[in-house]
C-alpha positions in Angstrom: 0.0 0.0 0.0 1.1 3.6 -1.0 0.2 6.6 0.4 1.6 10.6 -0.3 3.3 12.7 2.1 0.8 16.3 1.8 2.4 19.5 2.0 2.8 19.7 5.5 3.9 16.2 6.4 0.7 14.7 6.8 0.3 10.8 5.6 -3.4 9.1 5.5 -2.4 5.7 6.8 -4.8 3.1 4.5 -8.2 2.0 6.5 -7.4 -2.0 5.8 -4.1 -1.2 8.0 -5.9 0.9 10.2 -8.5 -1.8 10.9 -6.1 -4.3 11.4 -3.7 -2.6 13.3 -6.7 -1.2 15.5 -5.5 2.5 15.0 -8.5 4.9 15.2 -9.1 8.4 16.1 -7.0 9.6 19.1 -4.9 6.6 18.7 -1.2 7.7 19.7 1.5 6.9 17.1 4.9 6.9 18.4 7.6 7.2 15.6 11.3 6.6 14.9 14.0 6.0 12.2 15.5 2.4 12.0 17.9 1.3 9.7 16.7 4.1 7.0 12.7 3.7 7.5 10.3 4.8 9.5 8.6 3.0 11.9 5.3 3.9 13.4 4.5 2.1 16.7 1.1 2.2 18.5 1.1 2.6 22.0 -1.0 1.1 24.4 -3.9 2.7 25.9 -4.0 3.4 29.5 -7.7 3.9 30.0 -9.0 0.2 30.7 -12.1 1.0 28.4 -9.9 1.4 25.3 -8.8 -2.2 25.3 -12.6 -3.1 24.7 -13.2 -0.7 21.7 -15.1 -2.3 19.0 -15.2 -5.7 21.0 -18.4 -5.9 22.5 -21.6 -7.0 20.7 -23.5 -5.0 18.7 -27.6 -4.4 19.8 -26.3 -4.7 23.6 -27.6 -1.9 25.9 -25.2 0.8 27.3 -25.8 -0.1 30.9 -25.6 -4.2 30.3 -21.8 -3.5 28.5 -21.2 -1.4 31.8 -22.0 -4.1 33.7 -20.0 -6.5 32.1 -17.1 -4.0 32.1 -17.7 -3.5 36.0 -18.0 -7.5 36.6 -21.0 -6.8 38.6 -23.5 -9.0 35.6 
């Protein structure tokens, strides 16, 4: 996959890498030079609710997911 570097440095990273890299919006990139390239490295969330982004089911209500989050279902 290709992408172009915009005027002011700005890259679109491709949505099939974003999906399977789990990189959405307010995802933190953390980037460095190795060898020649770039590398961009995702770092962990430290809110606990991030890890569960996009995992729970869909047509669950709010306050059941909560609960399940909480342990208290």
């Amino acid at each position: 996959m290709k992408t172009k570097v915009a005027a002011r440095g700005q890259v679109t990273i491709p949505k099939a890498l974003r999906e399977r890299l789990g990189i959405r919006p307010g995802t933190i990139l953390e980037f460095r030079e190795e060898k020649g390239r770039l590398v961009a490295v995702k770092v962990e969330a430290l809110n606990a609710v991030d890890k569960y982004y996009g995992k729970l089911g869909r047509g669950r209500k709010t306050d059941d997911m909560m609960k399940a989050l909480r342990g208290s279902e």
